[in-house]
N, C-alpha and C positions, 0 to 999 in steps of 0.2 A: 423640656425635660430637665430635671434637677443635676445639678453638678452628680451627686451621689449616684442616682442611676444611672449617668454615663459613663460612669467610673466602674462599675458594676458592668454594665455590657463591654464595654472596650477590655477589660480585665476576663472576661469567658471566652471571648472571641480571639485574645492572643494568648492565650491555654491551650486551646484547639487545633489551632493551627501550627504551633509549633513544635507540634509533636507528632506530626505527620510527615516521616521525610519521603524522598523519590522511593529508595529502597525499601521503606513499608507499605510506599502504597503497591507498589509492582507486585508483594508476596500476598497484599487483602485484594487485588485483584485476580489473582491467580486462585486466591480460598472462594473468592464469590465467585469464580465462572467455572469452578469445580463442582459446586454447590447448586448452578443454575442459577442464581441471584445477579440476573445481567445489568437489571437498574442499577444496582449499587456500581456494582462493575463502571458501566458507562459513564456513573459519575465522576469517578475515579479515573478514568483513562481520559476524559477530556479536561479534567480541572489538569492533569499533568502532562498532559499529551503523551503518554505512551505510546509506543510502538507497538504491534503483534510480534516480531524479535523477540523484544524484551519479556512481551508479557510469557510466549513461551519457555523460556530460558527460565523465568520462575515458577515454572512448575504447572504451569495451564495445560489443560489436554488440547492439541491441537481440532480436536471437534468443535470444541468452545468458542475458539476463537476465531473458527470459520463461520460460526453462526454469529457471532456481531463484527464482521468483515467490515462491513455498512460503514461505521461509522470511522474506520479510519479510511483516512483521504490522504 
């Protein structure tokens, strides 16, 4: 791969991610499991390892979070 397009993917990839912190992910976790949108959810609580605490605290229905229990250990 050419200098340029490494330059080009390294360059979208530290855009992305730096603009994702703890406390957005916990409130787009709380909007997708309000929503039913567990995948995203899930992707989200294991890239951060969020707690079920935490996730309720911002604003999750506690049903929600009883239905992806699962996955925190």
């Amino acid at each position: 791969m050419g200098k340029s397009k490494t330059r080009i993917l390294r360059k979208g990839i530290q855009n992305q991610l730096q603009k994702l912190t703890r406390e957005d992910a916990l409130c787009e976790v709380a909007k997708f499991l309000n929503t039913n949108d567990y995948n995203s959810a899930k992707n989200l609580i294991t890239m951060f390892g969020l707690q079920p605490d935490e996730i309720l605290e911002a604003g999750a229905s506690y049903e929600s979070v009883v239905a992806i229990k699962n996955i925190f250990v």
